[in-house]
Short mmCIF file of the C-alpha atoms (twelve columns), coordinates in Angstrom:
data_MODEL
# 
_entry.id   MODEL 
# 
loop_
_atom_site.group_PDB 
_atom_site.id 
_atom_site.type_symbol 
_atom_site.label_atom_id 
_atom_site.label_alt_id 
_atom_site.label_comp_id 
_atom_site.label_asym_id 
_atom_site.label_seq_id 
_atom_site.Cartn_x 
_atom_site.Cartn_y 
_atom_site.Cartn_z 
_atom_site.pdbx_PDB_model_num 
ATOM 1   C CA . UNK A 1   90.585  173.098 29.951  1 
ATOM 2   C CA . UNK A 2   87.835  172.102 32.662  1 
ATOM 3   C CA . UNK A 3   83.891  172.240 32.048  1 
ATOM 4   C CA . UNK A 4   82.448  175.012 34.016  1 
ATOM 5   C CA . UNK A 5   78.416  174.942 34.503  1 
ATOM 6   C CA . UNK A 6   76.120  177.783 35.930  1 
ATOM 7   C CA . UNK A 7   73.916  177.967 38.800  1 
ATOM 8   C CA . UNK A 8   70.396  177.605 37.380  1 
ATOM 9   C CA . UNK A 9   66.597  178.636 39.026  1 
ATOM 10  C CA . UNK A 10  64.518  175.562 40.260  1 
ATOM 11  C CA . UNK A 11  62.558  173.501 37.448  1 
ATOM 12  C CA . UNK A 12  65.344  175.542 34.738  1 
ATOM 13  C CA . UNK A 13  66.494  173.082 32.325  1 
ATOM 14  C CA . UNK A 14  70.576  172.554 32.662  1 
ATOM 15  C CA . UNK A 15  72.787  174.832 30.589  1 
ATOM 16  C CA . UNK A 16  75.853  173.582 28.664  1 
ATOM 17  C CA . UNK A 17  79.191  172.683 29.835  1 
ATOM 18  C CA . UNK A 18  81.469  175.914 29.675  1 
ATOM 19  C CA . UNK A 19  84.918  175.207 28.636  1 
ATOM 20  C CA . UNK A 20  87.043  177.175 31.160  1 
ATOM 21  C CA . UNK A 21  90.885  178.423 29.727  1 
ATOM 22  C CA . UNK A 22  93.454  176.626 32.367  1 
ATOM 23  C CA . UNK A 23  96.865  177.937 31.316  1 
ATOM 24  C CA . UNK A 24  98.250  176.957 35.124  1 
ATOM 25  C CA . UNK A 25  97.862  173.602 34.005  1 
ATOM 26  C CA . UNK A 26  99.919  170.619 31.794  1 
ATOM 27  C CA . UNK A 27  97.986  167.876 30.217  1 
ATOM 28  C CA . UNK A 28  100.611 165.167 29.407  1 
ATOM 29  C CA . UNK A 29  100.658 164.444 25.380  1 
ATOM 30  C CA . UNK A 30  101.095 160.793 25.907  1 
ATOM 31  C CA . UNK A 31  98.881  159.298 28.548  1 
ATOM 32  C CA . UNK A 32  96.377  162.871 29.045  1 
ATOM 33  C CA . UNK A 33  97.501  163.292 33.111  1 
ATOM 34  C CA . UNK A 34  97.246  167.198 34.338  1 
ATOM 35  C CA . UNK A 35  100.064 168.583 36.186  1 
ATOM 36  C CA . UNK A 36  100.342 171.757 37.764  1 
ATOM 37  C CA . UNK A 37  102.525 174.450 35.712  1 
ATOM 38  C CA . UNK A 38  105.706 174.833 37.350  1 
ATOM 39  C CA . UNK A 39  108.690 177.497 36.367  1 
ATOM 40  C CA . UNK A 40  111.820 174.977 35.491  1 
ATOM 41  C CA . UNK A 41  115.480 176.079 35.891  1 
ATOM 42  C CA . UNK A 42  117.310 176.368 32.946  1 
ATOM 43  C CA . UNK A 43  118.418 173.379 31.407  1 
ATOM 44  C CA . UNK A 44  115.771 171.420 33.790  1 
ATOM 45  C CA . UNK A 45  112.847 169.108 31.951  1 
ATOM 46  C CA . UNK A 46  109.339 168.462 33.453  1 
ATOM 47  C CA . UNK A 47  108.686 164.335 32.949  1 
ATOM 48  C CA . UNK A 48  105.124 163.115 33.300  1 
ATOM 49  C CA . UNK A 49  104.399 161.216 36.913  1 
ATOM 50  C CA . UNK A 50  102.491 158.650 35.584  1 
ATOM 51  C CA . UNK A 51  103.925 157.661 32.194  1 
ATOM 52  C CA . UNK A 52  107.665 159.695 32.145  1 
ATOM 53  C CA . UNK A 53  106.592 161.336 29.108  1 
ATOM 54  C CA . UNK A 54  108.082 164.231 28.551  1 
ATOM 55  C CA . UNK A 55  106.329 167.297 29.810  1 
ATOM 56  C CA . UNK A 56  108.419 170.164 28.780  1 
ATOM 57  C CA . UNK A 57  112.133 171.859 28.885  1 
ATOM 58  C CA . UNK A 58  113.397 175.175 29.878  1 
ATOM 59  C CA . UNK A 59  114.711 177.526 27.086  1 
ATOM 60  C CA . UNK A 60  115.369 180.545 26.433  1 
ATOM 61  C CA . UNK A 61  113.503 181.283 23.173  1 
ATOM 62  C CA . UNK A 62  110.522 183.315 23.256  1 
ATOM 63  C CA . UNK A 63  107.367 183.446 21.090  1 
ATOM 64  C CA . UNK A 64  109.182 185.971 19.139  1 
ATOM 65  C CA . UNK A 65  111.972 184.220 18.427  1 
ATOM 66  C CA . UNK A 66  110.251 181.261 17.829  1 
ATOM 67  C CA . UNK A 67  108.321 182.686 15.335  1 
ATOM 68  C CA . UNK A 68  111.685 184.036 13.655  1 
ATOM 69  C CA . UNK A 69  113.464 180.606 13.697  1 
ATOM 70  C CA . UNK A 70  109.807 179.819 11.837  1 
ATOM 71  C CA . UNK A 71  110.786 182.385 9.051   1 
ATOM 72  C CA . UNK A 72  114.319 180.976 8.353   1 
ATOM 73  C CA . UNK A 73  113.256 177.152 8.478   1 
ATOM 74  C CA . UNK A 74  111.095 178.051 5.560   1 
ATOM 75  C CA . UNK A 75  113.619 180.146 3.445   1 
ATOM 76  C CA . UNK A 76  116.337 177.180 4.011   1 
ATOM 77  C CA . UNK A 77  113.602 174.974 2.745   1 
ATOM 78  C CA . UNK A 78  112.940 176.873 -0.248  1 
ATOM 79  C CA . UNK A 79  116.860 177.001 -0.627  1 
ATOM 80  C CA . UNK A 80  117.188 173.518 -0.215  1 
ATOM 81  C CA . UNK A 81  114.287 172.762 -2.705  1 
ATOM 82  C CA . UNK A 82  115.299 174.896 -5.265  1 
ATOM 83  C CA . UNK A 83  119.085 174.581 -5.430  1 
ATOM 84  C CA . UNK A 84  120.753 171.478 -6.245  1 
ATOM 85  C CA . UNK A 85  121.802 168.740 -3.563  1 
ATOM 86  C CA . UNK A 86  125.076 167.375 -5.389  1 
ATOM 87  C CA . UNK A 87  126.591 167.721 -8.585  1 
ATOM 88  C CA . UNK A 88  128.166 164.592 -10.351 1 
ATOM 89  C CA . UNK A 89  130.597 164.170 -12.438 1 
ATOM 90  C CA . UNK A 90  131.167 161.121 -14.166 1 
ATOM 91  C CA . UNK A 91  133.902 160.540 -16.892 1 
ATOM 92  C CA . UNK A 92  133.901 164.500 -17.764 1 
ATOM 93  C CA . UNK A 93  129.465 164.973 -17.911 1 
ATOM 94  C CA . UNK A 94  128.758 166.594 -14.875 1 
ATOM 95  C CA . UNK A 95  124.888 166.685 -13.577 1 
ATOM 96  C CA . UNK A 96  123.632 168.505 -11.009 1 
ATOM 97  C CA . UNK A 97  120.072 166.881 -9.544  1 
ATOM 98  C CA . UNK A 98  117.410 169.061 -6.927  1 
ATOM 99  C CA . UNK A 99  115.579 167.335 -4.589  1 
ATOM 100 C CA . UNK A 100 111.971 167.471 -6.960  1 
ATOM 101 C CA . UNK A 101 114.779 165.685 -9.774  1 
ATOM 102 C CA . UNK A 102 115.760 163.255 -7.415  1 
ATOM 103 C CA . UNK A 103 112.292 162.029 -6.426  1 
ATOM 104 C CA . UNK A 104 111.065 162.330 -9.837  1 
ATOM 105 C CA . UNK A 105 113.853 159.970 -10.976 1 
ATOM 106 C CA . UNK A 106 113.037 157.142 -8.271  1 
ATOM 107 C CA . UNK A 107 109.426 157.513 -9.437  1 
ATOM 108 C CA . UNK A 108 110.543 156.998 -12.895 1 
ATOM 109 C CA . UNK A 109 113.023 153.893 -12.536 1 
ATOM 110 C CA . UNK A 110 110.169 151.804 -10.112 1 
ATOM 111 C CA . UNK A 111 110.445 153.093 -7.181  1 
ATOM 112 C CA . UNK A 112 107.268 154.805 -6.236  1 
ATOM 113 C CA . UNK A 113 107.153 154.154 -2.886  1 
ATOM 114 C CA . UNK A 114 110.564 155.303 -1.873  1 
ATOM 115 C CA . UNK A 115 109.673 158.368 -3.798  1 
ATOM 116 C CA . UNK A 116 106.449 159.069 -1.689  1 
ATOM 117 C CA . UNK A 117 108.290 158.514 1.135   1 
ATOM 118 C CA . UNK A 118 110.617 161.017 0.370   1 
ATOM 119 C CA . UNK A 119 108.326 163.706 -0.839  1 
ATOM 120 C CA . UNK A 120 106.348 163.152 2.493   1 
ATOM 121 C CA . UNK A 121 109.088 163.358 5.275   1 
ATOM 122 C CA . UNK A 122 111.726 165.750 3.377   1 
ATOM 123 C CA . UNK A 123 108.796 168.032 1.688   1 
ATOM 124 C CA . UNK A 124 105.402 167.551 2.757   1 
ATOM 125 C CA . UNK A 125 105.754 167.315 6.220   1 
ATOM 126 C CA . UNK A 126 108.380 169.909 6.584   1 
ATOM 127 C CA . UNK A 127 106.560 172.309 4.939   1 
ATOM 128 C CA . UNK A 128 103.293 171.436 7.023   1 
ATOM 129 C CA . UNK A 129 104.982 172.124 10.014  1 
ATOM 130 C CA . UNK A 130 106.459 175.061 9.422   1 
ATOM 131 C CA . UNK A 131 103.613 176.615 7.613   1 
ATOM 132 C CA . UNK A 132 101.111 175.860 10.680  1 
ATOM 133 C CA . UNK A 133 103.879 177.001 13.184  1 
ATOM 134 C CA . UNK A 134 104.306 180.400 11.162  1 
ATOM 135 C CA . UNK A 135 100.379 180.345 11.494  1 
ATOM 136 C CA . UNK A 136 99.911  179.929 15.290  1 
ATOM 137 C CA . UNK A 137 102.710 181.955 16.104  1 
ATOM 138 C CA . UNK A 138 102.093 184.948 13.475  1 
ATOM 139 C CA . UNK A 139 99.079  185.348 15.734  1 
ATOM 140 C CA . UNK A 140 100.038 184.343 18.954  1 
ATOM 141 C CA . UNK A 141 102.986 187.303 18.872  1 
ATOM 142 C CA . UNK A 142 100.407 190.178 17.453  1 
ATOM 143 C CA . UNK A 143 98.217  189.346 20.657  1 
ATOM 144 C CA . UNK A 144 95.741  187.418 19.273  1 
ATOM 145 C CA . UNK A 145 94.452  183.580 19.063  1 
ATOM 146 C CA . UNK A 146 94.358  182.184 15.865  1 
ATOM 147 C CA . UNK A 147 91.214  180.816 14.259  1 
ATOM 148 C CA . UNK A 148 90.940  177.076 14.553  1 
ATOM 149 C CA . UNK A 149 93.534  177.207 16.797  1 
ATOM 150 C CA . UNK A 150 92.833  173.820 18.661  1 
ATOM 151 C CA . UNK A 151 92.710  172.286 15.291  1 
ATOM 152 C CA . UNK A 152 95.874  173.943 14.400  1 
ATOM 153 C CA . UNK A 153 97.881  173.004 17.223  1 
ATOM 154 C CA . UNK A 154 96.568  169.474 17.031  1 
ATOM 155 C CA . UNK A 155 97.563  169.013 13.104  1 
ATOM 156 C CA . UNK A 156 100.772 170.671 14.533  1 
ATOM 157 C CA . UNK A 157 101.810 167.859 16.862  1 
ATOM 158 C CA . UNK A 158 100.706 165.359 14.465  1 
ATOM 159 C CA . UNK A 159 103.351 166.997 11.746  1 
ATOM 160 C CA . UNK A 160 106.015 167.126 14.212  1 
ATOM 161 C CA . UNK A 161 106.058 162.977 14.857  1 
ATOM 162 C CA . UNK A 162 106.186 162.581 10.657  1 
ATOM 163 C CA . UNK A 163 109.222 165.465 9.825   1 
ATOM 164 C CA . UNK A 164 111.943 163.724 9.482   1 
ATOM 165 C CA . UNK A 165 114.434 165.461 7.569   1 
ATOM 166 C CA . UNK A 166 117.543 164.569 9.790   1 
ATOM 167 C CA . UNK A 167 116.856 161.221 8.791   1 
ATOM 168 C CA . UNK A 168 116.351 162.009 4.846   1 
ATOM 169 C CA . UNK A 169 119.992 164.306 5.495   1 
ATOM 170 C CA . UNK A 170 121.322 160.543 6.885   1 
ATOM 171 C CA . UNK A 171 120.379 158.916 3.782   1 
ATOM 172 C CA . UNK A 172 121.677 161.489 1.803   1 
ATOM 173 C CA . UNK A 173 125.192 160.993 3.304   1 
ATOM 174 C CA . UNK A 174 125.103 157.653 3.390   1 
ATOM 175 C CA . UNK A 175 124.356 157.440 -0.633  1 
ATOM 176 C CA . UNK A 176 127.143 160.177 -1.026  1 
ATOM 177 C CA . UNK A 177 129.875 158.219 0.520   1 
ATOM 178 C CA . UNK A 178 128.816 154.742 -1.434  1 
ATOM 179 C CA . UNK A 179 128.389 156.606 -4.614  1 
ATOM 180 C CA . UNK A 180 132.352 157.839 -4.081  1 
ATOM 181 C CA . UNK A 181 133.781 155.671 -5.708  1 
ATOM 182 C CA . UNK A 182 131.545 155.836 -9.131  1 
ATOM 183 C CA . UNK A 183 131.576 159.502 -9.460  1 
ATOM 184 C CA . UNK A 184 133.078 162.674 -8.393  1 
ATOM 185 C CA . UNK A 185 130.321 164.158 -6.078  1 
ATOM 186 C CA . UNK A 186 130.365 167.172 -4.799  1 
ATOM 187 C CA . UNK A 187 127.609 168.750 -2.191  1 
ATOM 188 C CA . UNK A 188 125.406 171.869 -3.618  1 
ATOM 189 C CA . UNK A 189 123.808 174.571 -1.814  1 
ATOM 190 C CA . UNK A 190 120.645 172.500 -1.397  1 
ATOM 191 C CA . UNK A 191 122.798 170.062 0.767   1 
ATOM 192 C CA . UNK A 192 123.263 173.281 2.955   1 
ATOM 193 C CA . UNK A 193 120.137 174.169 2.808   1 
ATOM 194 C CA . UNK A 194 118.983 170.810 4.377   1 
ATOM 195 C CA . UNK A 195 121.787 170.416 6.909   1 
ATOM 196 C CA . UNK A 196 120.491 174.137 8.196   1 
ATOM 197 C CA . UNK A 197 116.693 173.166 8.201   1 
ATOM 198 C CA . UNK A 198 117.801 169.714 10.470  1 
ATOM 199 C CA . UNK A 199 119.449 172.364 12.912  1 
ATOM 200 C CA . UNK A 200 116.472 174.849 12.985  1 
ATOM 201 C CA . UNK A 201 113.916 172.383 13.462  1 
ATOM 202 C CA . UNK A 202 115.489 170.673 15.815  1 
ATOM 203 C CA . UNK A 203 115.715 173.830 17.759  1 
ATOM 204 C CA . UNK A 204 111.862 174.706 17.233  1 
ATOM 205 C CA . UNK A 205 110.827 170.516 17.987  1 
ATOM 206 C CA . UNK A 206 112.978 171.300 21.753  1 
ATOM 207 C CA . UNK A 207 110.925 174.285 21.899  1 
ATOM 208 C CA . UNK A 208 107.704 172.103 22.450  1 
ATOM 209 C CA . UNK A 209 104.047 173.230 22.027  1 
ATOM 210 C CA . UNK A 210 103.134 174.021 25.688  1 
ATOM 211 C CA . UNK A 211 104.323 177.579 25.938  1 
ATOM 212 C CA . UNK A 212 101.915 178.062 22.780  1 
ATOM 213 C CA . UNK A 213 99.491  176.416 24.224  1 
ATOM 214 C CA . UNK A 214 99.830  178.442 27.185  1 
ATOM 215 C CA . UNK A 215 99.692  181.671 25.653  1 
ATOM 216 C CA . UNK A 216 96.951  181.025 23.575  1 
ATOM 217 C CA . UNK A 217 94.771  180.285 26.690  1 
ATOM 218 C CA . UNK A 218 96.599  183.237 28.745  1 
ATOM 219 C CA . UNK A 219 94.425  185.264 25.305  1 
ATOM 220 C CA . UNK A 220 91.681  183.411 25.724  1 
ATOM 221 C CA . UNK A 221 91.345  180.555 23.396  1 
ATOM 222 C CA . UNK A 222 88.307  178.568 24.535  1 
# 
């Protein structure tokens, strides 16, 4: 964006800055340095000059698709919500435990803040992310900017930094292996559920937010 101001009579008071659309230009996400818009080779990155942040990456996947990888992060989540993780079996009573049963039961045996912690980067944020994604892009493919889209975009990045559901699948193995030799465990359709979401949203987190930024500006978000 760039302020834009008009050329006033003599003895006029001054009109308001204009903000101006500037899709041919990058404003870095760490340090706020604009960069030209340049067309990278596949498999190339853009780096910021002043701070090395990192600008953007070529891919392949457009709007459309993004918006479809979207759509199947959030039925994996539901999947991985609503069918059970693992199911144990110890000495002949087997129990199988969701992820909602799981954090319920930390909350329950003094651990409320693991549970929280749990609920926010395996559920809340998740969810967040792929809900406002699904949001921006639902409009972005049918032509049209979104409402709030600034706002959006902005809670957007914020959600991506606090997803962290390949870290919540780590845990999850690492408890399954230690838990071996207690019980017989064996992974449930939620576990691949989860393992599916990791792979999707690390696919739409490569993807970046500039080429939505860019195309809501190239249909005139202000």
């Amino acid at each position: 964006m760039t302020h834009a101001t008009a050329a006033l009579p003599p003895g006029a008071l001054p009109a308001q800055p204009v903000l101006v659309a500037r899709p041919e230009l990058v404003v870095c996400d760490e340090c706020d340095a604009v960069h030209g818009r340049i067309r990278l080779a596949r498999g190339h990155v853009a780096r910021c000059r002043r701070c090395g942040a990192l600008l953007g990456r070529s891919h392949v996947v457009t709007t459309a698709g993004q918006l479809a990888f979207a759509l199947a992060a959030l039925v994996f989540l539901l999947i991985g919500n609503l069918s059970p993780l693992v199911a144990l079996d110890l000495q002949g009573i087997r129990i199988s435990v969701t992820l909602p049963h799981a954090i319920s039961l930390t909350w329950r045996i003094g651990q409320p803040l693991v549970a929280m912690l749990a609920t926010a980067t395996a559920l809340v944020f998740p969810a967040a992310l792929i809900l406002l994604r699904l949001y921006v892009l639902g409009f972005l493919v049918a032509g049209q900017v979104p409402p709030r889209f600034r706002f959006a975009m902005r809670a957007l990045r914020w959600c991506t930094y606090w997803s962290m559901v390949e870290v919540f699948m780590l845990s999850a193995l690492v408890s399954m292996v230690r838990s071996a030799g207690v019980a017989d465990l064996v992974p449930g359709v939620g576990m691949f559920g989860y393992a599916a979401l990791t792979l999707l949203l690390t696919s739409i987190t490569a993807s970046g937010l500039h080429g939505m930024w860019k195309r809501g500006s190239e249909l005139g978000a202000g």
